[in-house]
N, CA, C and O atoms as a GROMACS GRO file, in nm:
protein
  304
    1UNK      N    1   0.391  -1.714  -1.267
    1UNK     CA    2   0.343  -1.617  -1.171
    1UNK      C    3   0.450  -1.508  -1.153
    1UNK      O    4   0.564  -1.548  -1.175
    2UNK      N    5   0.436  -1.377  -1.117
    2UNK     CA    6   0.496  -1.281  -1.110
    2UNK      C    7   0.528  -1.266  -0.997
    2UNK      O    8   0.453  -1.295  -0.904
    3UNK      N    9   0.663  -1.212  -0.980
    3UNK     CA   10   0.761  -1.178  -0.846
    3UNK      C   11   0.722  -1.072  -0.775
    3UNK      O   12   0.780  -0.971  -0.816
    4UNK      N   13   0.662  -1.054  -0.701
    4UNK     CA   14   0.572  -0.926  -0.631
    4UNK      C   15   0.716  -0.860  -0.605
    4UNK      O   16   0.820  -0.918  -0.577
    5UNK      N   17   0.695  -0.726  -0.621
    5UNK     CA   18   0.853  -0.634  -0.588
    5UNK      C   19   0.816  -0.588  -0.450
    5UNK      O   20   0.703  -0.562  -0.407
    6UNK      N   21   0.913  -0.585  -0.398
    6UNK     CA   22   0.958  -0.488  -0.271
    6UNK      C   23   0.917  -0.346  -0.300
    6UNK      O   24   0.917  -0.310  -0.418
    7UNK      N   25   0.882  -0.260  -0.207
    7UNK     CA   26   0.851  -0.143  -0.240
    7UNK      C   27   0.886  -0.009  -0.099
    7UNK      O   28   0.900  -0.048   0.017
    8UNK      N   29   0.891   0.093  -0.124
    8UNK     CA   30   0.891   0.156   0.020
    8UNK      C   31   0.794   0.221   0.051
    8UNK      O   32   0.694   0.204  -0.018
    9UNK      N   33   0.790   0.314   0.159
    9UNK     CA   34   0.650   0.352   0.185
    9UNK      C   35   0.637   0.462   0.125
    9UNK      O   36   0.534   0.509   0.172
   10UNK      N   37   0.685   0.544   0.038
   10UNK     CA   38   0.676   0.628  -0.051
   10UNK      C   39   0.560   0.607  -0.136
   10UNK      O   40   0.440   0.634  -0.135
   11UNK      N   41   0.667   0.533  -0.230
   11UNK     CA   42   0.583   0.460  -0.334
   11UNK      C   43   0.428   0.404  -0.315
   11UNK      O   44   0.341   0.439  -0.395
   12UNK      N   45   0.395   0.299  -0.186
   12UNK     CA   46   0.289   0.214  -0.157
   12UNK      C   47   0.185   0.341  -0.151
   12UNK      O   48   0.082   0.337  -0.219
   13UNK      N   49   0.218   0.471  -0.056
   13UNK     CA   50   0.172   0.574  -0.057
   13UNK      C   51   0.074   0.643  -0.151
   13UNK      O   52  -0.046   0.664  -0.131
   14UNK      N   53   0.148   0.673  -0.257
   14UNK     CA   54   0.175   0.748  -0.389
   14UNK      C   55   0.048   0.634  -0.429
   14UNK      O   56  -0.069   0.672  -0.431
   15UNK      N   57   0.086   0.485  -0.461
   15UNK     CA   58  -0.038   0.415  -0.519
   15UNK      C   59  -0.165   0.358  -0.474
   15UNK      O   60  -0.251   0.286  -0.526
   16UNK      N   61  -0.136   0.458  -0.271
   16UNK     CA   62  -0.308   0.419  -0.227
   16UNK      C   63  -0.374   0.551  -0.262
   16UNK      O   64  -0.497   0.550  -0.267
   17UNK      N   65  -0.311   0.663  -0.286
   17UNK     CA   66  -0.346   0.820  -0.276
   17UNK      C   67  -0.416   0.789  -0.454
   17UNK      O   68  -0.534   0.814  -0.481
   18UNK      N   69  -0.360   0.757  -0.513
   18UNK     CA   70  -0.387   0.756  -0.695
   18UNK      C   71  -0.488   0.648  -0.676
   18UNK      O   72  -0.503   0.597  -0.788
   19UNK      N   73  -0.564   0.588  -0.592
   19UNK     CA   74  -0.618   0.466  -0.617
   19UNK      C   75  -0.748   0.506  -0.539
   19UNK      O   76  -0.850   0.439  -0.530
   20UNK      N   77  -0.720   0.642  -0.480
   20UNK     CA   78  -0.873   0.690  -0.404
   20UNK      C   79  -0.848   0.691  -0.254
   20UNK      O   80  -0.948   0.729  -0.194
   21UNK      N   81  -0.745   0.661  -0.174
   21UNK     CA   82  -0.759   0.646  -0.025
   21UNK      C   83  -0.693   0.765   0.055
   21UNK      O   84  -0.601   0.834   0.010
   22UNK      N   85  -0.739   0.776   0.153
   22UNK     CA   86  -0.716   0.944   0.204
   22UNK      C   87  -0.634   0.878   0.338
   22UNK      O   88  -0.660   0.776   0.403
   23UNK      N   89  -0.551   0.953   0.349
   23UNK     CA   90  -0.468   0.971   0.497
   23UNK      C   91  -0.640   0.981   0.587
   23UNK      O   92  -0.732   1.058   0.559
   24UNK      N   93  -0.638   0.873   0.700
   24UNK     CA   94  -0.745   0.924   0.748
   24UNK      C   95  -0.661   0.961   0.942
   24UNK      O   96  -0.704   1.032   1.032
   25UNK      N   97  -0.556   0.889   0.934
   25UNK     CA   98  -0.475   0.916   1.083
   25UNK      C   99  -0.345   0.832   1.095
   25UNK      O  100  -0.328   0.732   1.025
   26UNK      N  101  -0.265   0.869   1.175
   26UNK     CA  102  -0.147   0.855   1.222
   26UNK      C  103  -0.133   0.821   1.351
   26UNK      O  104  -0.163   0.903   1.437
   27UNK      N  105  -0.070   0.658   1.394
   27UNK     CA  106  -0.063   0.644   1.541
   27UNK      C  107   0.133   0.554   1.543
   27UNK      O  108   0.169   0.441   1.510
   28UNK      N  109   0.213   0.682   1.600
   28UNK     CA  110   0.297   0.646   1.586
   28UNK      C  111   0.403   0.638   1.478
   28UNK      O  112   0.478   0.734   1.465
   29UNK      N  113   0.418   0.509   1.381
   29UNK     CA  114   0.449   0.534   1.286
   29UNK      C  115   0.374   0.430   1.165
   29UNK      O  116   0.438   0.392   1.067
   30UNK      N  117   0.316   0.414   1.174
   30UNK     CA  118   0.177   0.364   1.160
   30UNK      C  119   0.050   0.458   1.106
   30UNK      O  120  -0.031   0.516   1.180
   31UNK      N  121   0.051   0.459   0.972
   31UNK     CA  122  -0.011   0.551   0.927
   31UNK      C  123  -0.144   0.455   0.839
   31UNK      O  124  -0.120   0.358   0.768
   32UNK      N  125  -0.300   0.520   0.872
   32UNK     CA  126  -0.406   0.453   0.831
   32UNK      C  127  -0.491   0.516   0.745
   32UNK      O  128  -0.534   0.628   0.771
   33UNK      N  129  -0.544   0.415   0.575
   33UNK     CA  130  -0.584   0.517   0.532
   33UNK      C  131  -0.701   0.416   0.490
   33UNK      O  132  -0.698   0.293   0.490
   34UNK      N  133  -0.831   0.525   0.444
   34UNK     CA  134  -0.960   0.487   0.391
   34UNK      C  135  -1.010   0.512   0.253
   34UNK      O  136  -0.995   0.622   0.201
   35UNK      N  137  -1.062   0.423   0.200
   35UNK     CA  138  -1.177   0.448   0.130
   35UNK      C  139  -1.271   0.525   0.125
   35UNK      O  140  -1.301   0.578   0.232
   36UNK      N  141  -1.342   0.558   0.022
   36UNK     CA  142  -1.530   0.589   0.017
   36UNK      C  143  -1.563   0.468   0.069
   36UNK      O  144  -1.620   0.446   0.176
   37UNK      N  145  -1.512   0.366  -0.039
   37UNK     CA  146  -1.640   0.244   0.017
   37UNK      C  147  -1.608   0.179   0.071
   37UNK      O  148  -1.641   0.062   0.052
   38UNK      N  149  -1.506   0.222   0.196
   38UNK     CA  150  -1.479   0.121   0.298
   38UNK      C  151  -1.357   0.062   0.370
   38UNK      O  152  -1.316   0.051   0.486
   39UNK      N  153  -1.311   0.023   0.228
   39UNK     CA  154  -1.187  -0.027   0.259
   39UNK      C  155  -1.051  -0.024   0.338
   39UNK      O  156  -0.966  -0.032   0.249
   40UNK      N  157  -1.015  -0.019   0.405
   40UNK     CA  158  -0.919   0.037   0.504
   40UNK      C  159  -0.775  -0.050   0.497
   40UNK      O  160  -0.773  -0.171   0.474
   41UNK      N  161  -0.648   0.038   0.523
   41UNK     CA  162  -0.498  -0.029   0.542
   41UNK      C  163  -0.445   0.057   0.617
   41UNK      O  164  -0.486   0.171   0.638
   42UNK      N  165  -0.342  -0.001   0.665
   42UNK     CA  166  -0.216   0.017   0.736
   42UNK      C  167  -0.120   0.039   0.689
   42UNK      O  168  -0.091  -0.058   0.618
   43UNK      N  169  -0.043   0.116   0.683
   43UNK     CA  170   0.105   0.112   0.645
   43UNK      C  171   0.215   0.169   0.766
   43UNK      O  172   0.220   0.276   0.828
   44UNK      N  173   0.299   0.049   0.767
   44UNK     CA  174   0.443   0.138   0.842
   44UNK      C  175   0.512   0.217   0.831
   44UNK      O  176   0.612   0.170   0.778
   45UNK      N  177   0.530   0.356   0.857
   45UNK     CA  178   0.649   0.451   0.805
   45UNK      C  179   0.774   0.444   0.869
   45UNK      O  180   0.806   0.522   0.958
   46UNK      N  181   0.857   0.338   0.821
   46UNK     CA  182   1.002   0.322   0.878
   46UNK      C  183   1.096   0.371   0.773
   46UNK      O  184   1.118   0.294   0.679
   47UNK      N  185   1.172   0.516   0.775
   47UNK     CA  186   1.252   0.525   0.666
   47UNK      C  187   1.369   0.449   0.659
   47UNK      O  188   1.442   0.407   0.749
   48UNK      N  189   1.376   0.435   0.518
   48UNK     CA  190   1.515   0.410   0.462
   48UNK      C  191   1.461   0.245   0.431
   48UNK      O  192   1.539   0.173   0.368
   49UNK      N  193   1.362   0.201   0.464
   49UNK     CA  194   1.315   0.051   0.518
   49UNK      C  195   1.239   0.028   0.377
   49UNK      O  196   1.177   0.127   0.339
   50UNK      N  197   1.233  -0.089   0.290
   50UNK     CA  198   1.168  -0.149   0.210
   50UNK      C  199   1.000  -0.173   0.289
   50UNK      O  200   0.984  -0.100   0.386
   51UNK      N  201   0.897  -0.254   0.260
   51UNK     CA  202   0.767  -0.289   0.313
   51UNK      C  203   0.838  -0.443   0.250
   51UNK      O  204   0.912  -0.454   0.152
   52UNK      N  205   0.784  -0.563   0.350
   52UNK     CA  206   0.807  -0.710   0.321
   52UNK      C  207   0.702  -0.754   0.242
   52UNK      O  208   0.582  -0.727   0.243
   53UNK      N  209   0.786  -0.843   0.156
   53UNK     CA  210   0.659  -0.893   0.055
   53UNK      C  211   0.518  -0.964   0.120
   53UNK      O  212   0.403  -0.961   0.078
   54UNK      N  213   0.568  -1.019   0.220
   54UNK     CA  214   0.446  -1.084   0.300
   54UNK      C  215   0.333  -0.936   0.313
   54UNK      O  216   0.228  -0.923   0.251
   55UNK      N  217   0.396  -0.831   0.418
   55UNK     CA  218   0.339  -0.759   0.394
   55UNK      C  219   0.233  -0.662   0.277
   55UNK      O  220   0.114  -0.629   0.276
   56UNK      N  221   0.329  -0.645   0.204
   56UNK     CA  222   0.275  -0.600   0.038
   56UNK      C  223   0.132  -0.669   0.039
   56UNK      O  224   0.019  -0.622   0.040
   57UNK      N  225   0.185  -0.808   0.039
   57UNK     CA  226   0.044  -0.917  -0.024
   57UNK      C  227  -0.077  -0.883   0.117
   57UNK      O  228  -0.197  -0.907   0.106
   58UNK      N  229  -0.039  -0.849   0.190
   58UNK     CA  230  -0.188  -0.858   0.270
   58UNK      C  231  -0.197  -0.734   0.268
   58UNK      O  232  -0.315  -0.708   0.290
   59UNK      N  233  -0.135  -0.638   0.254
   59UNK     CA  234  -0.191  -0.487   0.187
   59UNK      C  235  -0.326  -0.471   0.057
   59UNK      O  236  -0.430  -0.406   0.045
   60UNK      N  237  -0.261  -0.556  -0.013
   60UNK     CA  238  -0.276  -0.560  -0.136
   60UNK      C  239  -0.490  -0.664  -0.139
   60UNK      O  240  -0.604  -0.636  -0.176
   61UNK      N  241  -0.432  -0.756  -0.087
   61UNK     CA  242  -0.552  -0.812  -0.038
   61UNK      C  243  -0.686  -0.744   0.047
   61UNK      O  244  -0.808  -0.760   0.040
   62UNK      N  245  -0.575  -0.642   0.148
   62UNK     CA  246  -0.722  -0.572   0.198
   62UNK      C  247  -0.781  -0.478   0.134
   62UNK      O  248  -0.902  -0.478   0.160
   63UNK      N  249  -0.755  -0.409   0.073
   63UNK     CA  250  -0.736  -0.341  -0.058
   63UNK      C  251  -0.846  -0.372  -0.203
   63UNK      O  252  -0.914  -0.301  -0.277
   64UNK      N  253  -0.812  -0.535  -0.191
   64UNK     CA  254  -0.867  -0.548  -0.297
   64UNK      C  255  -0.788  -0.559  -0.411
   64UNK      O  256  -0.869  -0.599  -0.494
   65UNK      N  257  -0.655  -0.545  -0.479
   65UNK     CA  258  -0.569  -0.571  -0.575
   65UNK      C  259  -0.490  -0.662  -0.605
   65UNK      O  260  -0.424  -0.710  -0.513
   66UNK      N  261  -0.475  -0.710  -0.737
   66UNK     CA  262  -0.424  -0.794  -0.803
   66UNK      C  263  -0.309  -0.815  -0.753
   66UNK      O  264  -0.336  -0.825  -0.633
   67UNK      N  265  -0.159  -0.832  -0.768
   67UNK     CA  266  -0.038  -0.852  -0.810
   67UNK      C  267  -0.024  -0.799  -0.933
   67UNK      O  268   0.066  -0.716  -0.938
   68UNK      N  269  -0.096  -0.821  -1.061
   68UNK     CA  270  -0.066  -0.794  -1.180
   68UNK      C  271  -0.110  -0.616  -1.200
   68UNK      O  272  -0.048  -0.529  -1.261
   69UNK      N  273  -0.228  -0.607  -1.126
   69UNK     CA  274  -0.304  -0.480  -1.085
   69UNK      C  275  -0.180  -0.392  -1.022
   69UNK      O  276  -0.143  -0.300  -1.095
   70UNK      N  277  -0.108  -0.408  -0.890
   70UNK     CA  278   0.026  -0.374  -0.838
   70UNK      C  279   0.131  -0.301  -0.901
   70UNK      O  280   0.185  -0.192  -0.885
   71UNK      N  281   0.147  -0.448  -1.013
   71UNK     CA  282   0.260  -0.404  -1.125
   71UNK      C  283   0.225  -0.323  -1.215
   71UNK      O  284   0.317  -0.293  -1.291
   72UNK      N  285   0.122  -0.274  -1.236
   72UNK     CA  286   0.064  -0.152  -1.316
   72UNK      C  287   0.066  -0.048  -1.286
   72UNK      O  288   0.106   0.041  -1.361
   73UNK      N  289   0.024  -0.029  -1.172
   73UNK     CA  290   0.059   0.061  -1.079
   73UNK      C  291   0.162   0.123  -1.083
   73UNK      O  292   0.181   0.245  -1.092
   74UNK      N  293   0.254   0.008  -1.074
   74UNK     CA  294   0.363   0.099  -1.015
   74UNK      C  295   0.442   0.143  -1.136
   74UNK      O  296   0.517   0.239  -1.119
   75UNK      N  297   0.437   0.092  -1.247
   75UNK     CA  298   0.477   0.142  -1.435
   75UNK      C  299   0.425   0.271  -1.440
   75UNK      O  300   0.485   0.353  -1.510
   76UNK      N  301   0.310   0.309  -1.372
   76UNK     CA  302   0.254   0.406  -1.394
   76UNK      C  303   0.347   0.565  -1.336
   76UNK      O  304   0.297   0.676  -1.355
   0.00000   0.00000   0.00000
């Protein structure tokens, strides 16, 4: 099984925007984005700050994406 990487909110950004999801609002630092068909996440904007792998994985889950899907991503 593959080592899910750490990532920051740059990056996580960059691969919900390339993946179809729109900034839909901002509360705090706490930024929420959508789908067409639905799907919705959260992300924290804490600079200088990695996102926790725990985190990642339930990103990733609401989302809908692999781990292996992830790591493609982010090669990209």
């Amino acid at each position: 099984m593959t080592r899910l990487p750490t990532v920051d909110f740059k990056t996580m950004e960059r691969i919900l925007l390339r993946l179809g999801f729109k900034r839909t609002r901002q509360k705090g630092s706490h930024v929420f984005y959508r789908h067409i068909d639905g799907r919705t996440t959260t992300l924290p904007n804490h600079p200088g700050r990695n996102l926790s792998r725990s985190l990642i994985r339930e990103i990733l889950r609401e989302i809908e994406l692999s781990i292996e899907q992830f790591n493609n991503e982010l090669q990209m």
